[in-house]
Steps between C-alpha positions, in 0.01 A plus 500: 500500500803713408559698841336439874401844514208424201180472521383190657226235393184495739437087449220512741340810700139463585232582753262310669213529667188274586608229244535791243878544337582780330813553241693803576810431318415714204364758722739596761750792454746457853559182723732593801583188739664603835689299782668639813706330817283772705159385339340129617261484189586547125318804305441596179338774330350549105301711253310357228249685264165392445277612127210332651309198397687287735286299723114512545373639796308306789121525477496639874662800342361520130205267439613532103796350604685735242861509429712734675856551642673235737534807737122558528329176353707223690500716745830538662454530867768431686359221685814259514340264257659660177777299413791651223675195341809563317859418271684734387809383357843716350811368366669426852198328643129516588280612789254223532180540718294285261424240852557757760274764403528901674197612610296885431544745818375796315371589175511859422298627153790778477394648122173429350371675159204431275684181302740354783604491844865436658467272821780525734524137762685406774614220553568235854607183523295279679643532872422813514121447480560237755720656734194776520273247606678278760651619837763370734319354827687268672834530715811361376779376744748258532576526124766659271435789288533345204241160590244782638519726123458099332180394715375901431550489146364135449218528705375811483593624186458180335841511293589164399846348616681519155406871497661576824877561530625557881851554612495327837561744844688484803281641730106497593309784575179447727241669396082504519289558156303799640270490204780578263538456115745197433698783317559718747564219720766346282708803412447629861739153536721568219641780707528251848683253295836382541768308276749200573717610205507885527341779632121550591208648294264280228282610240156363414388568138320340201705416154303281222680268613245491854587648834871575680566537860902572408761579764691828369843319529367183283368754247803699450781179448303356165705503205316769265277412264629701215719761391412858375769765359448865449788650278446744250864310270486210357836286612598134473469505884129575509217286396361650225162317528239822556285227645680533833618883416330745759317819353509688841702472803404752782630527845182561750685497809856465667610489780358784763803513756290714742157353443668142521681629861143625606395175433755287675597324203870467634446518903227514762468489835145319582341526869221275580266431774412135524135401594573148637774631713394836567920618440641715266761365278705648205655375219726716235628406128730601277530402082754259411607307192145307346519143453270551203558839260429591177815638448788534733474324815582819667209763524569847449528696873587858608912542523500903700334575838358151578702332721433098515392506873189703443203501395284690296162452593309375835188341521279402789231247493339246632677105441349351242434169652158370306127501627521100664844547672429459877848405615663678753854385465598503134657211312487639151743429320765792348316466142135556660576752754412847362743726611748261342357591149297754486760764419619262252193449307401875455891547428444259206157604353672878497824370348363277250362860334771684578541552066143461321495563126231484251596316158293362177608288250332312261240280615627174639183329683771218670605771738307504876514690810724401707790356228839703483633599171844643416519842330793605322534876509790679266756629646546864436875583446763616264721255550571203331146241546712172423435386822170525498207725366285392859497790756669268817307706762135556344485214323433119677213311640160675543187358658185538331253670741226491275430507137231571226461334157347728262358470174323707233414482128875643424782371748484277816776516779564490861555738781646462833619577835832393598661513797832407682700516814808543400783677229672313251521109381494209701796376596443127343371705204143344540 
């Protein structure tokens, strides 16, 4: 394949139902795979078009059993037994689900004439069939965060070991099941979780490579996984590969001083009344140099009319201290007691998407939620660029927050979300 933005090979895409498989390859016109840190299951959506003469229809519905359309004559029904099996490969890589199959949420008949019919599908992965039909019942105490998300995940949601990738917590949250999905249950934790090496916050998402419960700080000090430039010259200093050139770059968002001070991004005052000692306590914060950035180690803050003694938001509430806890006299320790991070976690979920830009380049199915790549952006001067064509404050390390892999009968590439915390390059250069 000369370029990673050409059309790619479909090696295997078929449906299946009741024993019945069904070749689509030939037939379908758009594949678009999707991952995101703020989704728990992988999705996909696709059109193919169907001439007819497909697949005969069951005798319950045509006692000629005559040959019709997969739409009609399969039927498709959305009943969570229609399994899409594919491998789709491009010059960087492929996107096998040849063993791990995606299964039909919807099919929609969206055009339908006299000679064909386009059928639009879309597309779960297993866990979220599952995660519909199971429900969190028991109580969990006496456990971290991080063993109660592996016992949830393995037990409930039936997601073998070497699928499951869990950064381990500091804390444990009590809690009671009350009936509730494992997913909701699991990110409800992702937000309760704390770190040993940084600050607080975890995601919990699906790659194809199985399912993530990441701490934010773990995420964000990877190397990256590749390289992308987006220069309109062509200079020794720039990889001219247009494999790893991006097509469009697009800031979303940046930062929001006043929304972001609203927020309490860089200092709150918190007031809480505590159940198990019926007292009032309070607890403030302030932003300070990350252990773990994306950039700079120092985040961007407000320099005129905020002085470092106050605060910009108060909140009142009532102490988080779990569903099981029936202690009086507290011996938490600093890393589970909530007012000790709870400004600190909702200071780094706002932070970490602080800049969010959209970018595509050509498709490069290696690339997964939740991997960091390192844009170079040109730098727009009239000086002299011997020192660099790289923009030193928009370009550096970006974390994907979630991605599509598209392909069609003419190109194939790859969008994304990026975000970061911080301006600039690393310091280490990583």
């Amino acid at each position: 394949m000369a370029n990673a933005a050409d059309t790619a090979n479909y090696e295997i895409l078929t449906l299946t139902k009741d024993g019945k498989e069904l070749a689509l390859e030939g037939k379908t016109t758009s594949f678009d795979y999707y991952e995101s840190l703020l989704s728990p299951n992988i999705t996909a959506v696709m059109t193919f078009v169907d001439t007819g003469n497909s697949v005969n229809y069951d005798k319950k519905y045509d006692p000629q059993e005559r040959k019709g359309t997969i739409y009609n004559a399969l039927p498709l029904t959305g009943t969570g037994d229609e399994e899409v099996r594919f491998k789709i490969t491009s010059k960087l890589g492929t996107l096998d689900f040849s063993r791990t199959p995606l299964y039909v949420n919807s099919a929609v008949n969206s055009d339908q004439e006299s000679n064909r019919e386009a059928v639009f599908l879309s597309l779960v992965s297993k866990t979220a069939i599952t995660n519909q039909e199971t429900h969190v019942k028991k109580n969990y105490t006496g456990r971290s965060n991080s063993a109660s998300v592996s016992i949830i995940a393995e037990n409930l949601l039936g997601i073998p070991k070497d699928k499951l990738e869990i950064d381990k917590t500091a804390n444990g949250y009590p809690f009671i099941g009350n009936m509730k999905s494992p997913f909701e249950v699991i990110m409800m934790l992702a937000a309760k979780s704390t770190f040993d090496d940084g600050n607080p916050g975890f995601f919990f998402y699906e790659t194809r490579d199985g399912h993530k419960f990441k701490a934010i700080d773990n995420l964000i000090k990877k190397s990256p996984v590749a390289e992308y430039y987006k220069t309109d010259v062509n200079v020794s200093s720039v990889n001219s590969n247009t494999d790893f050139k991006i097509s469009s770059f697009s800031i979303n968002k940046n930062q929001n001083l006043i929304n972001a001070m609203k927020s309490g991004v860089y200092s709150s005052r918190r007031v809480y009344f505590n159940p198990q000692t019926f007292q009032e306590e309070e607890s403030s914060f302030s932003i300070e140099e990350l252990p773990q950035s994306l950039g700079k180690s120092e985040p961007p803050k407000p320099k005129a009319g905020l002085k470092s003694d106050k605060y910009t938001r108060v909140l009142y509430s009532i102490k988080d201290v779990g569903a099981l806890s029936s202690q009086v006299k507290s011996t938490e320790t600093t890393s589970s007691k909530p007012q000790e991070w709870q400004g600190e976690v909702q200071m780094r979920y706002n932070l970490l998407m602080a800049q969010i830009a959209k970018i595509q380049v050509p498709c490069n199915p290696n690339l997964k939620a939740g991997d960091v790549i390192k844009c170079h952006i040109q730098v727009i001067t009239d000086d002299d660029k011997v020192q660099g064509t790289s923009d030193p404050f928009s370009s550096g390390n970006y974390l994907i927050m979630d991605l599509c892999h598209h392909y069609d009968p003419k190109n194939s590439y790859t969008a994304m979300t990026i975000v970061r915390d911080t301006y600039g390059f690393k310091k280490s250069g990583g």
